[in-house]
N, C-alpha and C positions, 0 to 999 in steps of 0.2 A: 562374826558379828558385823552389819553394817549398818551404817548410819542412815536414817530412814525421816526427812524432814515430816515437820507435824505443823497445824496449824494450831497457835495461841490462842484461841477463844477470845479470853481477857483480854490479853494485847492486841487483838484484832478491834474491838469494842471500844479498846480506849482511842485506837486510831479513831475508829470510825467519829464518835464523837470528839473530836479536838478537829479534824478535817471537816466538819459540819460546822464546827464554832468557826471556823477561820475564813472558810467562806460565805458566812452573816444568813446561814441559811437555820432554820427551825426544824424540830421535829416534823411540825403542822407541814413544812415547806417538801418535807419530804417525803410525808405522806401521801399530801398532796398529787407530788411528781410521780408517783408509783400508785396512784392511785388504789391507793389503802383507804378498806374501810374507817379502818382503826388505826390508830399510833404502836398499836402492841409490839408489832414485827421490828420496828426502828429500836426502840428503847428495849429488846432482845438480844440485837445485834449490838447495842450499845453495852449491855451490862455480859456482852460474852456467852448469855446463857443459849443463843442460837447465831448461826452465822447465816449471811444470804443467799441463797443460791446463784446458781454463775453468772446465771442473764441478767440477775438481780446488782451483781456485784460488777458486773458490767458498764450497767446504769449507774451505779453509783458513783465509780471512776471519773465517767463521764460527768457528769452533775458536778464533782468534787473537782476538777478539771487537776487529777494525778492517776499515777499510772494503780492500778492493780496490785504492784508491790509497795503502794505506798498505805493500803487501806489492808493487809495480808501480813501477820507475823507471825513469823516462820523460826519453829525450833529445830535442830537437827538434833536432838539430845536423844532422842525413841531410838534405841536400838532392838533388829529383829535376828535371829537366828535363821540364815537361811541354808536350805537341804536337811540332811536326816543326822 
């Protein structure tokens, strides 16, 4: 068996939003910056049920001025069977 990290969904979500409150920025603000039609994709990534894609999550780092491992939670609890 090896340990095999996964990402948190949830706990990525709750980052995301507590990292958005901290830096006085809004949903609207960052829709805005990502020029999104819609708010949908923010408050997706906020409630876990989707995460951003990389260039997405990249941006966002950025904007949240923290690194990448600060907006990404990480389980290593998934373990895989690996060979035959």
């Amino acid at each position: 068996m090896v340990n095999l990290p996964t990402i948190d969904m949830a706990g990525t979500g709750q980052n995301i939003r507590r990292l958005r409150k901290q830096a006085g920025l809004s949903v609207k603000d960052l829709q805005d910056i990502f020029g999104f039609a819609t708010p949908q994709a923010i408050y997706k990534w906020q409630q876990g049920v989707a995460l951003p894609t990389i260039d997405n999550l990249v941006i966002l780092a950025a904007v949240l001025q923290v690194r990448l491992d600060d907006i990404l939670e990480i389980n290593t609890v998934a373990r895989m069977q690996i060979g035959a």
